[in-house]
ZAMARGU-4260 file (C-alpha; in steps of 0.2 Angstrom, whole numbers, plus 5000, padded with zeros to 4 digits):
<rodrens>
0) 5089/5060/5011 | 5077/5075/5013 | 5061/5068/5019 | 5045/5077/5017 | 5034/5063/5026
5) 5035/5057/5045 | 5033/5038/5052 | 5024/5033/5066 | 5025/5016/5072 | 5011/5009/5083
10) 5017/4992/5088 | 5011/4996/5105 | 4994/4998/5100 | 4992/4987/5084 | 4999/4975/5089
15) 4991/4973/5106 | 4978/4963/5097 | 4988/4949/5098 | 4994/4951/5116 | 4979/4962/5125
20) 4988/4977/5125 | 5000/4966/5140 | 5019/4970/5133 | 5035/4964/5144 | 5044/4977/5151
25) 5059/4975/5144 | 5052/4971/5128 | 5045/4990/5129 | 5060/4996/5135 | 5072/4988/5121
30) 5059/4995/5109 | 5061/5014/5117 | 5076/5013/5118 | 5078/5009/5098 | 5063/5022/5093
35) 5075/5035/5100 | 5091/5031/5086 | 5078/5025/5073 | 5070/5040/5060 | 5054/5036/5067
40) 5044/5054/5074 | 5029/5048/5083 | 5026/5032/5093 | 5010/5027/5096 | 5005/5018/5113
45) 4992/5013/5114 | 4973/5018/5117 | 4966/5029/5130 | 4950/5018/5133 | 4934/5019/5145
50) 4932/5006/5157 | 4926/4990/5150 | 4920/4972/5154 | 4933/4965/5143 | 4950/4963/5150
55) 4964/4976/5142 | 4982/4976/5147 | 4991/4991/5152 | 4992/4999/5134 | 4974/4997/5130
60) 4970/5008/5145 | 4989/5020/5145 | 4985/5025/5164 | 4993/5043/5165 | 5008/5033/5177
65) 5012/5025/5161 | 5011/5036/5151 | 5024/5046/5160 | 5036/5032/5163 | 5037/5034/5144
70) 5038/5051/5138 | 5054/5052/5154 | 5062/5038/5142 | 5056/5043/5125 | 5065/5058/5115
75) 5051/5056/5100 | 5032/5061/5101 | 5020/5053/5109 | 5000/5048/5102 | 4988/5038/5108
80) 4973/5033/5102 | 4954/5034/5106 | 4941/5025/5097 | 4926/5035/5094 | 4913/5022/5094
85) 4914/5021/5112 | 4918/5039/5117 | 4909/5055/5118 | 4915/5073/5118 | 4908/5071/5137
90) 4924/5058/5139 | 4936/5070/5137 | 4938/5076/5154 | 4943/5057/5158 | 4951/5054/5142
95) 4963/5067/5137 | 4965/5079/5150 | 4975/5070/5162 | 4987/5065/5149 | 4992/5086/5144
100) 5009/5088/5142 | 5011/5071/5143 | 5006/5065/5126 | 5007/5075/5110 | 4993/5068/5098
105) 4978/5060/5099 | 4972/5049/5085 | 4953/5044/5081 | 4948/5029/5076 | 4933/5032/5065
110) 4921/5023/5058 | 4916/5032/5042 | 4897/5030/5045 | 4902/5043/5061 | 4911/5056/5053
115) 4900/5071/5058 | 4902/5066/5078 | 4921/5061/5074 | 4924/5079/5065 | 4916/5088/5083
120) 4926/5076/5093 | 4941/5083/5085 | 4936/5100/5086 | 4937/5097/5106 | 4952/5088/5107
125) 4961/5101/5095 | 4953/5115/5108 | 4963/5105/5124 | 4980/5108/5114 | 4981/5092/5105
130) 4989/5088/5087 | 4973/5077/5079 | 4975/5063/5069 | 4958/5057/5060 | 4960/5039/5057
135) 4944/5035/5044 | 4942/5017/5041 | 4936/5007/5029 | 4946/5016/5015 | 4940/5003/5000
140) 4924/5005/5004 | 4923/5026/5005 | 4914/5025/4991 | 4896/5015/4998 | 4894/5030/5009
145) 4884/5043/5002 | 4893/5062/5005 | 4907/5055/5012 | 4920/5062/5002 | 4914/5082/5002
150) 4914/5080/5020 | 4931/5078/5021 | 4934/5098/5016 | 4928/5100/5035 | 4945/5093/5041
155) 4954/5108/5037 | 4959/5118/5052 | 4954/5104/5063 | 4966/5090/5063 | 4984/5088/5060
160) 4983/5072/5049 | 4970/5064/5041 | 4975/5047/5041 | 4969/5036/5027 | 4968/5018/5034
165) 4965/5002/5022 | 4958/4993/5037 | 4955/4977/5024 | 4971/4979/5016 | 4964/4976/5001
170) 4969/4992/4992 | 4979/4994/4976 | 4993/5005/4973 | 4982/5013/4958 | 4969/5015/4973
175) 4980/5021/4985 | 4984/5035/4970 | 4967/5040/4964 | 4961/5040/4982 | 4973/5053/4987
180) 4971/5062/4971 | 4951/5064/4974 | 4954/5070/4992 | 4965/5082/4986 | 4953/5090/4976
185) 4943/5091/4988 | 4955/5099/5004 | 4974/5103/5006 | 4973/5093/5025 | 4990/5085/5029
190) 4987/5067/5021 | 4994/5052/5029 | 4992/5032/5028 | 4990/5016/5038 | 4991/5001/5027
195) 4987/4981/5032 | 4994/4967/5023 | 4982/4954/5021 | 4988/4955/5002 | 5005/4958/5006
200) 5005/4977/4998 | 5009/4988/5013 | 5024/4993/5007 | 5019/4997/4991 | 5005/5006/4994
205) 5014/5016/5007 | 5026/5020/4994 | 5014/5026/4981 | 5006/5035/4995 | 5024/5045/4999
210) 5025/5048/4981 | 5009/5056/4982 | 5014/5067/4994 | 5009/5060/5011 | 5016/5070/5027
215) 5015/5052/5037 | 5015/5035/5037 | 5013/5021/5049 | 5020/5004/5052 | 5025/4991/5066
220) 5040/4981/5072 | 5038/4963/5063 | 5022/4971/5055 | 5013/4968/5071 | 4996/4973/5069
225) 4977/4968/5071 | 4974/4951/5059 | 4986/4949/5045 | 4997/4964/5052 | 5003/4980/5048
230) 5018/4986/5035 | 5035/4982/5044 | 5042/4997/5050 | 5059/4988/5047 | 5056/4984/5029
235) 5050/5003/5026 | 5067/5009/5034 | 5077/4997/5024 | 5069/5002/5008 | 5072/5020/5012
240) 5089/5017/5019 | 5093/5013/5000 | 5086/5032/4994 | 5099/5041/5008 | 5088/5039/5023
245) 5101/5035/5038 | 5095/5019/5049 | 5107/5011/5061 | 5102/4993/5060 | 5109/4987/5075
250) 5096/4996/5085 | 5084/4990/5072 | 5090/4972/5074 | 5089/4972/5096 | 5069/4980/5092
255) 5067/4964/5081 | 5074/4954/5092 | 5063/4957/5107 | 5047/4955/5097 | 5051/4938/5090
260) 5047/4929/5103 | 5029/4937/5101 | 5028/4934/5082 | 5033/4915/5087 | 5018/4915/5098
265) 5006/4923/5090 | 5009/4920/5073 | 5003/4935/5065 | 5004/4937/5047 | 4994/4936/5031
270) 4987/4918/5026 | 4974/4913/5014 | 4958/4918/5025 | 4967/4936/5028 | 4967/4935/5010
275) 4951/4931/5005 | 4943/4942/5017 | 4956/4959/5010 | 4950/4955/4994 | 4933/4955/4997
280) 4937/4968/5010 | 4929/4956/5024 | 4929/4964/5045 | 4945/4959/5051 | 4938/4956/5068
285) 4928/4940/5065 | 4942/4931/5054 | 4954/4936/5067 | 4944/4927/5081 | 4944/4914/5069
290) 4962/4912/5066 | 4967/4915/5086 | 4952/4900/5088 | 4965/4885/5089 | 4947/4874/5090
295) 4945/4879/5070 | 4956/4870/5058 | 4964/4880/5044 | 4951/4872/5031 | 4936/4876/5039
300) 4942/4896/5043 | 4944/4896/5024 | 4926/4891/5022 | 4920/4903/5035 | 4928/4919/5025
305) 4923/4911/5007 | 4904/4910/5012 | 4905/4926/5020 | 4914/4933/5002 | 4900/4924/4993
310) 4885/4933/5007 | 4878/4917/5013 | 4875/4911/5030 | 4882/4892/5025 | 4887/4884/5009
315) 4873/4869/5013 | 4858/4863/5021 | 4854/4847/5024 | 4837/4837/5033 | 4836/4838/5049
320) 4839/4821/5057 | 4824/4810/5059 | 4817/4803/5076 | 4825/4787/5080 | 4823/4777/5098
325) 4838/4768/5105 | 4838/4763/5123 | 4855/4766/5125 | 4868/4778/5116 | 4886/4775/5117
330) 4897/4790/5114 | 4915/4788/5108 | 4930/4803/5112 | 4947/4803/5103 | 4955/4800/5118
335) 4967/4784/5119 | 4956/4774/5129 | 4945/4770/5116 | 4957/4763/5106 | 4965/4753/5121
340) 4950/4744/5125 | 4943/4743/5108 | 4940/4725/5108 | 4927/4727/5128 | 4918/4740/5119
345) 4914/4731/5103 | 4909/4715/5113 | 4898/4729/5124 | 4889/4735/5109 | 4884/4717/5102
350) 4877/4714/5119 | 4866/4730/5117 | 4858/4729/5100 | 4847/4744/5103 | 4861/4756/5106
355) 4867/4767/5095 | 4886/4772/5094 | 4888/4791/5090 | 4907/4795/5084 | 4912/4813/5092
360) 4926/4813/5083 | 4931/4803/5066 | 4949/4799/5076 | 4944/4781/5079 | 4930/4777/5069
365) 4940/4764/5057 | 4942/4753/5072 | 4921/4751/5075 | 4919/4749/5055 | 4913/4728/5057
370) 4903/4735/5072 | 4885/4730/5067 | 4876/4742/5078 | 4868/4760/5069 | 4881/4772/5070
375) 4882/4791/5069 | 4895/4801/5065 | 4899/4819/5071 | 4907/4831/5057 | 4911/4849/5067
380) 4926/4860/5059 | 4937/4847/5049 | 4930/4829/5055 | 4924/4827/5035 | 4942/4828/5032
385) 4948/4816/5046 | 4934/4805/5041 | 4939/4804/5023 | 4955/4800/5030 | 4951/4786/5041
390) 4935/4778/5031 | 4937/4773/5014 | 4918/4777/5003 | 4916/4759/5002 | 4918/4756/5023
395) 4906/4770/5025 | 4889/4763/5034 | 4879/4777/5045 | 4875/4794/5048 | 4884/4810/5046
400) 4875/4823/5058 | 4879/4841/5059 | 4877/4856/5070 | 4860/4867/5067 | 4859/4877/5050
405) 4869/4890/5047 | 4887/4886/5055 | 4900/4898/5059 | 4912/4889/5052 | 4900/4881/5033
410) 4899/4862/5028 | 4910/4851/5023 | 4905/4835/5019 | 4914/4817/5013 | 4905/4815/4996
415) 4900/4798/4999 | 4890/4804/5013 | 4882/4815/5005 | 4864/4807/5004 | 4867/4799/5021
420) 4869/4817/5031 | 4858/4826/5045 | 4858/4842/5055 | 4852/4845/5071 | 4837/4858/5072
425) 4842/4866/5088 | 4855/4864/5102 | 4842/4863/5117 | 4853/4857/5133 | 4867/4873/5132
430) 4871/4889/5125 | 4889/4886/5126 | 4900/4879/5112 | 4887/4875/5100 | 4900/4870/5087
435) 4909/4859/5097 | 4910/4842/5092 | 4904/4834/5108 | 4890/4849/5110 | 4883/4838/5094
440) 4885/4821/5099 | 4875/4824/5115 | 4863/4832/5108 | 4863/4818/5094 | 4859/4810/5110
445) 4845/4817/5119 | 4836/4816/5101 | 4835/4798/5101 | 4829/4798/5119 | 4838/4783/5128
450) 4838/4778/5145 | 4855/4776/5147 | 4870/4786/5138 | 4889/4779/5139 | 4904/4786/5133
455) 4923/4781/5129 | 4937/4789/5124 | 4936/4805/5137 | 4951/4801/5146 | 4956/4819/5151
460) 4973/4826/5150 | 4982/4818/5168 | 4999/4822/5175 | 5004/4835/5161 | 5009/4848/5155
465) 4992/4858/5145 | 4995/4868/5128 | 4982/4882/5127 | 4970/4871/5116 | 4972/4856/5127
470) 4965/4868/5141 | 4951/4875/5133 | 4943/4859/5126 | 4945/4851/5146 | 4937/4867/5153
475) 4923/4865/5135 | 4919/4846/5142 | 4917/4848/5160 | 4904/4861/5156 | 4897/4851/5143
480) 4895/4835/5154 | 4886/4844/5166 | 4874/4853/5158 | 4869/4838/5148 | 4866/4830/5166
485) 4857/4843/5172 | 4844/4846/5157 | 4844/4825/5153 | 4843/4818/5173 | 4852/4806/5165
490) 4871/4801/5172 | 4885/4801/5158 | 4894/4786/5163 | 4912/4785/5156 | 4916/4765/5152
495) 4935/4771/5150 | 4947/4778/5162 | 4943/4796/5164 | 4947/4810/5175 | 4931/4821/5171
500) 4924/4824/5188 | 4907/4826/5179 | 4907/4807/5175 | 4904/4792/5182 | 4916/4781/5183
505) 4911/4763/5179 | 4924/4748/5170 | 4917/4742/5155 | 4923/4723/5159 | 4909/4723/5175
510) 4898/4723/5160 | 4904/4709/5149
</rodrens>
């Protein structure tokens, strides 16, 4: 096969995304070792990036030590990125001269709003020796920005490829095709293309974009790649393997291999919210927060992206909750305790009729259903779900109360409920986690200003092994618990087993 087009995989700096730009050394090295067998030309990775508050592995800063580590084991070319939201012709010094003769091409992330600074940033990195390639963003939306396109003719001379990236991958292959077919009207610039796959048409819009004459095209190991990923480098070298290309698939297969264990962890690829969001050609960024957020359910992420499709803060609003006085408020957690002593905590509410019982979590609201006192019921990310579950319409007697108007993640409600549902008008005790199920039922609390506030079910997690979920929610408590105390001067006493250190401890059969 005579190829007129060259590939550049950026696993590295794609898909550090996923992993903070931290790759295992040996993974790196299996997939060196493969790029040099593999038609691929350039490898790019990683970004070359000013200091910052946010931690970055080794590939999101590509210290010049590195760098040289892999041009002495790589045969291919070498790019790396810059963004150039965050970096100034002023940079340069600290950017790109320390890596001369060390990397080949610097790529530009721009956003297309910037292009006039972008296009005299390149013009300085050309001037250092550099190949240039001009990464403009955003490329289903080129056409909300007034001027853009004539601008374009100003690339000529300046950069070695102007790289057309679909950063929503929500572009069609008649898109791709009419794009290119515009830009080339307007300059003879090297074309080339990055695709994302949140509609599963990477490939084909790479293809079309071949067939239009591109002189490069990108792709990643397993698709690794920022939200829904990147086209598969592998499934671009199989489909031109069939046209004459030579790929030796055993090196391919070991590259594969080594990632796997990162695709298992992460989980990268195109789901329904990555959908939504190309479609509608939706920021990435947010809805990949979302999706790496293991507090959000797979429902309520969906709801996020469709009111965010439909340009609304929340898909409803409700009343705020009206003032009611308890002197007591008993909180109840989905931990195991709750449900182990079930029947003490039931004869501890019929003791204290003035107390009112706020559910966290739906998990064991069917078990409290006959209890007489009011009870309140927290619906955060997919407790409607879990309550529809657990309560039939006709067991339903309370009050649905939700987070402050609008939330991150919309409104779901039970039907039933519907009429009988509240928000909150302000979180006032923290700043923190203002979504979080037991961030509302405390606050539910301090509205109906008790003396005395109890909880259950906030066992902890003792003598085990945490998942990352499990980890963060223990860490989301303990902060909760003691800022509550802190704004409230009032102890949170746990009735239940619990190894919060921010509780007090107290049997629930001493009150019986």
């Amino acid at each position: 096969m005579e190829r007129k087009f060259q590939i550049l995989d950026c696993t590295l700096r794609d898909g550090g995304y996923y992993t903070d730009w931290d790759f295992a050394p040996d993974v790196v090295g299996t997939y060196l070792d493969a790029v040099n067998t593999l038609p691929i030309d350039y490898i790019e990775v990683g970004y070359r990036n000013n200091p910052d508050k946010t931690y970055m592995g080794e590939y999101g800063y590509c210290p010049v030590s590195s760098l040289r580590r892999i041009r002495e084991r790589c045969d291919k070319k070498i790019a790396v990125m810059i963004n150039e939201k965050s970096s100034r012709v002023e940079d340069l010094p600290y950017l790109v001269a320390p890596i001369e003769g060390v990397v080949d091409m610097i790529r530009i992330a721009v956003d297309p709003k910037n292009i006039d600074r972008a296009i005299n940033l390149a013009k300085h990195i050309k001037e250092a020796g550099f190949e240039v390639g001009f990464n403009l963003m955003y490329m289903s939306k080129w056409g909300e920005y007034e001027g853009l396109l004539p601008k374009f003719a100003q690339l000529k001379d300046v950069v070695t490829i102007f790289n057309m990236v679909d950063s929503f991958g929500s572009m069609m292959p008649e898109d791709v095709a009419s794009t290119i077919s515009a830009i080339q009207e307007i300059t003879d610039c090297p074309l080339g293309f990055h695709g994302h796959n949140n509609l599963q048409m990477a490939l084909i819009n790479t293809l079309t974009a071949i067939k239009c004459g591109v002189k490069s095209v990108d792709g990643t190991i397993l698709g690794m790649g920022r939200g829904a990923g990147n086209l598969n480098i592998e499934l671009l070298l199989t489909c031109l393997n069939r046209q004459g290309l030579e790929v030796d698939f055993n090196v391919l297969g070991d590259a594969i291999t080594a990632y796997m264990p990162l695709l298992r962890q992460h989980g990268w690829g195109t789901t329904l919210p990555y959908m939504i969001s190309g479609a509608n050609s939706i920021p990435q960024k947010e809805v990949m927060a979302w999706c790496t957020n293991r507090a959000y359910s797979f429902n309520s992420i969906v709801r996020a992206v469709d009111n965010k499709r439909n340009h609304i803060a929340d898909n409803a609003h409700f009343g705020i909750l009206p003032t009611a006085h308890y002197d007591e408020v008993l909180i109840v957690g989905g931990g195991e305790s709750a449900a182990e002593h079930v029947r003490a905590i039931k004869e501890f509410t019929e003791m204290h009729p003035n107390m009112a019982v706020v559910f966290a979590t739906a998990r064991h609201a069917a078990r409290f259903k006959d209890v007489k006192n009011d009870k309140y019921y927290v619906l955060v990310g997919n407790e409607a779900r879990r309550m529809e579950t657990v309560m039939p319409a006709g067991e339903f007697k309370g009050v649905c109360v939700l987070s402050p108007y609008p939330r991150a993640m919309g409104t779901e409600v039970p039907s039933y409920a519907t009429k009988d549902t509240y928000e909150l008008e302000k979180i006032s005790f923290t700043d923190d986690y203002v979504d979080s199920c037991t961030t509302v039922a405390l606050q539910t609390a301090i509205e109906m200003s008790p003396t005395d506030v109890f909880v259950v079910g906030y066992d902890g997690y003792r003598g085990q092994v945490l998942s990352d979920k499990e980890m963060e929610l223990s860490s989301e408590n303990r902060t909760l618990f003691r800022q509550f105390e802190k704004f409230t001067s009032i102890p949170l006493v746990s009735l239940t087993p619990s190894i919060y250190r921010s509780l007090h401890v107290k049997s629930i059969y001493q009150y019986l």
